[in-house]
C-alpha positions as CSV (number, residue, x, y, z in Angstrom):
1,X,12.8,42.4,-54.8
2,X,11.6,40.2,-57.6
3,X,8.1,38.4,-56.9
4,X,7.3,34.7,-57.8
5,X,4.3,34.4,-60.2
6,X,2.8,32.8,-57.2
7,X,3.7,35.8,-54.7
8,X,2.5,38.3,-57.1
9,X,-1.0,36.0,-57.2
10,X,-1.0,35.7,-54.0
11,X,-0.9,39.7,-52.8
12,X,-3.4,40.5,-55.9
13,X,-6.0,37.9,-54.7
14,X,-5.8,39.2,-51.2
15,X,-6.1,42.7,-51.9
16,X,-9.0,42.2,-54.0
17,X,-10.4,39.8,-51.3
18,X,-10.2,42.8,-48.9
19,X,-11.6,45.0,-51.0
20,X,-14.5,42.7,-51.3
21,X,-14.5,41.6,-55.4
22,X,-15.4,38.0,-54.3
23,X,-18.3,37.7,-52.1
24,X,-18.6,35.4,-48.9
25,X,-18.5,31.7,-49.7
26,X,-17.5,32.4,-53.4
27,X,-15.4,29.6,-54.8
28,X,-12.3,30.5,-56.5
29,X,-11.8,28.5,-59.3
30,X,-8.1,27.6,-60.4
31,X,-8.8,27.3,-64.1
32,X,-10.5,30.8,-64.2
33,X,-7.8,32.8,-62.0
34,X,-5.2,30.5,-63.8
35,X,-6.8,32.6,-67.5
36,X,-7.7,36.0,-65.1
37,X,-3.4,35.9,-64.4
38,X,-1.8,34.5,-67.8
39,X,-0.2,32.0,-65.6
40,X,-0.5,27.7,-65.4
41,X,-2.4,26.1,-62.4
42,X,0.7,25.4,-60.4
43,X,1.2,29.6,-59.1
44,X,-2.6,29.9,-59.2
45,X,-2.5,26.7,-56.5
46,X,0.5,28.1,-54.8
47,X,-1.1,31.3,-54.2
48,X,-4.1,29.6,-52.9
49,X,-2.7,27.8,-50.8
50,X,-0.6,30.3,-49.2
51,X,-3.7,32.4,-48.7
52,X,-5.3,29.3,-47.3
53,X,-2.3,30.1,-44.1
54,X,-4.0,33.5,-43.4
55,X,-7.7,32.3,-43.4
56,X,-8.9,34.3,-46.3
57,X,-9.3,31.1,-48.1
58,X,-10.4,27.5,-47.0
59,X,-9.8,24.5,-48.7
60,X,-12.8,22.0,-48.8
61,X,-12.0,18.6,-50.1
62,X,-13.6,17.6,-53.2
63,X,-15.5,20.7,-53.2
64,X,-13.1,23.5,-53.7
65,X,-11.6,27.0,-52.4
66,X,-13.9,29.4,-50.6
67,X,-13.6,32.9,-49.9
68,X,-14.1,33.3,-45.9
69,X,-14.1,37.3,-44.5
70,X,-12.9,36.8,-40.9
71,X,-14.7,38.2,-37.9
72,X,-13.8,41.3,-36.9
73,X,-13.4,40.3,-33.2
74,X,-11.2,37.6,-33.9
75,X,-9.0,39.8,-35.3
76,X,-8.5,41.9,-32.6
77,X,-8.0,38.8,-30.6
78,X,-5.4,37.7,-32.9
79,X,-3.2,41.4,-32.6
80,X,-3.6,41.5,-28.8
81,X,-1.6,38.1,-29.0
82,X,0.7,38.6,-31.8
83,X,1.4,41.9,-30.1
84,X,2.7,39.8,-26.9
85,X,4.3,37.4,-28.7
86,X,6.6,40.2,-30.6
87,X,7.2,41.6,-27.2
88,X,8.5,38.3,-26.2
89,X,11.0,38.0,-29.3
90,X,12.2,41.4,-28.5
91,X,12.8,41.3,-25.1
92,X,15.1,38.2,-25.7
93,X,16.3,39.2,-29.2
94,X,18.1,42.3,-26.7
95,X,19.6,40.1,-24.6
96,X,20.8,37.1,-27.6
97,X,21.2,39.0,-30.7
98,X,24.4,38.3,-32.4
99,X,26.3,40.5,-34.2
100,X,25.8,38.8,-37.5
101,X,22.0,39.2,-36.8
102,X,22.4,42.9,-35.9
103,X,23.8,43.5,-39.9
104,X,20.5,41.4,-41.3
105,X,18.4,43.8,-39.1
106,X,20.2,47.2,-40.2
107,X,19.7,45.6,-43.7
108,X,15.9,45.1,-43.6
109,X,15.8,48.4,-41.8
110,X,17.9,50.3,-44.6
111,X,15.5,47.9,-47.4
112,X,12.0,49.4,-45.5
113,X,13.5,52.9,-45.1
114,X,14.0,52.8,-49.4
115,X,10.6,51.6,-50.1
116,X,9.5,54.3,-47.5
117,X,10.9,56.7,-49.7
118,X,9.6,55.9,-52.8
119,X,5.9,55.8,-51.3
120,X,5.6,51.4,-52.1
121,X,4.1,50.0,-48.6
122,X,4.3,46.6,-51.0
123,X,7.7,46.3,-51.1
124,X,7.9,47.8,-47.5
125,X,6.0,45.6,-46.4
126,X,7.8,42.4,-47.7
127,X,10.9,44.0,-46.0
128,X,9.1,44.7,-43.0
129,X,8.6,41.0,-42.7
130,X,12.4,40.1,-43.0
131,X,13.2,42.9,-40.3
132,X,11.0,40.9,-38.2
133,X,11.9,37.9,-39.0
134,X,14.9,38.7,-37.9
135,X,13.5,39.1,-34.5
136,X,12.2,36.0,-33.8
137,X,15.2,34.1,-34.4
138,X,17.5,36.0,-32.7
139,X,15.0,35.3,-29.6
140,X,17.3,32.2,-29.8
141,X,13.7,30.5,-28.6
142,X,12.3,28.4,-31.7
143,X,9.0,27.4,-30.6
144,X,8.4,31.3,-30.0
145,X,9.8,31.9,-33.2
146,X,7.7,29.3,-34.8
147,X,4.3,30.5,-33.1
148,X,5.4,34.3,-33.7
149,X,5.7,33.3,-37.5
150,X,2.8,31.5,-38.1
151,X,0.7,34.0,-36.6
152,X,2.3,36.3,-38.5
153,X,1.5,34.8,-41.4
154,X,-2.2,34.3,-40.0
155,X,-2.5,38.4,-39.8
156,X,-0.5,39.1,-42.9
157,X,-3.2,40.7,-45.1
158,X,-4.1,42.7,-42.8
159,X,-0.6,44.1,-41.4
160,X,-0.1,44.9,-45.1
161,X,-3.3,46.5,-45.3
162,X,-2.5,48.7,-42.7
163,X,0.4,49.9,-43.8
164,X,-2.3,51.5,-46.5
165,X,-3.0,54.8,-43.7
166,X,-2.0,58.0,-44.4
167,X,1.3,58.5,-43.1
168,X,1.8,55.0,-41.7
169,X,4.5,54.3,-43.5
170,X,6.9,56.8,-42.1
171,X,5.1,56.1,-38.9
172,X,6.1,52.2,-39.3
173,X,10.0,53.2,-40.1
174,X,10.4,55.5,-37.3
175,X,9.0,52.3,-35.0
176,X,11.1,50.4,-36.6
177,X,14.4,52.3,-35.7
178,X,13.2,52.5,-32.1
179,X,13.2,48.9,-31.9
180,X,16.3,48.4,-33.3
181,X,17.9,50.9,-31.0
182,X,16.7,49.4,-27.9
183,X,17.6,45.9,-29.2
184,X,21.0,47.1,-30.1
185,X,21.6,48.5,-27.0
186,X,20.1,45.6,-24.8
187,X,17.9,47.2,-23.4
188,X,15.2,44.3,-23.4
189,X,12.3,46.3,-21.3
190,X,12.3,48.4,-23.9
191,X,12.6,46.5,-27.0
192,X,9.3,44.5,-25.5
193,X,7.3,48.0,-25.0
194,X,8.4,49.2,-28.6
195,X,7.4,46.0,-30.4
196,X,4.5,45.8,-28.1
197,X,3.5,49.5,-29.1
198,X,4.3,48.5,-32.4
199,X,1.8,46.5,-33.2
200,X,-0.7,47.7,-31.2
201,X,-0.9,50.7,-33.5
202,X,-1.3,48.2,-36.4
203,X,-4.5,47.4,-34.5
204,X,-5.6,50.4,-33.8
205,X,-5.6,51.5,-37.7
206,X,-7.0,48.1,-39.0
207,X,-10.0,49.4,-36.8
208,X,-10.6,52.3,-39.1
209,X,-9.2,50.2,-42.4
210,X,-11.9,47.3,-41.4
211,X,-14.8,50.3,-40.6
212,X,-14.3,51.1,-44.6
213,X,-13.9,47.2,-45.6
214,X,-17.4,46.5,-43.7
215,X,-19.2,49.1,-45.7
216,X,-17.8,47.8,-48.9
217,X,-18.7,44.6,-48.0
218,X,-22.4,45.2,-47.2
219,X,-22.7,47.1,-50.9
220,X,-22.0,43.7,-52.4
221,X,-24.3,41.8,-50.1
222,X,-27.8,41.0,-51.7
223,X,-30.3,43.6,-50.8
224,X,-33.5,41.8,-49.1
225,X,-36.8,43.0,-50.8
């Protein structure tokens, strides 16, 4: 899958961002990343903005964009909810799915299982979120779907970043294919536990991914005298 100039922005501010290059409160300025990329302001703003959706970034009027490391607690807060709410979709994504919707889910599927392969939790990962996707909407409940989304989007970085464990990748795919069998089969009890399960897990190793990402960040703190 091709990525926009502001997509492929976007993912290297945020891993960089996580892997603590820009300090707390740092402002990112567009004309600098605009030089750092190659690229005009319009895909630097772009990517700001979109990063602005999963809180790595806030805007300040006529001041700027700051880097802002969320609080580890809040995060966990955040996958204890987005875990629910993926339970929800599920459980009535096995129960409304059409068969149209089935195909775009065995296509995402086949699309993670290829970047699985080839060892790029990147592109797996921007798969991953169509396979998903797909879920929500076939809840047939848009105001789920629309809170399930957005919240995705809020915990993005850090799904991706999880994806980053030793083996989570296969891991991920053979989750995946659980899912998918229980929706398929509408079984809905189970499509809730799998999806619930599912993203638990990504908590559970964002634990040990934000461990590391705390110790990085304290190396670039100052050092009091």
């Amino acid at each position: 899958m091709a990525l926009r100039s502001a997509d492929r922005i976007r993912e290297e501010l945020e891993q960089a961002i996580l892997a603590a290059e820009f300090a707390e409160d740092e402002r990112l300025d567009e004309v600098t990343l605009a030089a750092r990329f190659s690229v005009s302001r319009t895909p630097v703003r772009e990517a700001l903005h979109a990063l602005a959706a999963s809180g790595l970034v806030e805007t300040i009027p006529r001041r700027g964009v700051f880097v802002r490391y969320p609080s580890f607690i809040k995060l966990v807060e955040m996958f204890d909810v987005m875990a629910e709410l993926e339970a929800m979709c599920g459980r009535l994504a096995a129960r409304r799915i059409t068969e149209e919707e089935l195909e775009r889910l065995e296509a995402a599927a086949l699309a993670c299982e290829s970047a699985m392969e080839r060892g790029d939790a990147d592109e797996y990962y921007r798969e991953n979120e169509r396979f998903h996707h797909v879920l929500y909407h076939a809840s047939g409940n848009s105001f789920l779907a629309e809170q399930a989304s957005r919240l995705h989007k809020r915990l993005q970085p850090f799904r991706r970043l999880q994806l980053r464990v030793r083996g989570r990748l296969g891991q991920s795919m053979q989750e995946h294919r659980e899912v998918q069998k229980a929706v398929t089969a509408g079984d809905a009890e189970g499509a809730a536990d799998t999806l619930r399960r599912h993203i638990s897990i990504q908590g559970e190793n964002l634990k040990d991914l934000m461990a590391n990402f705390a110790r990085y960040h304290q190396r670039t703190m100052p050092q009091k005298s």
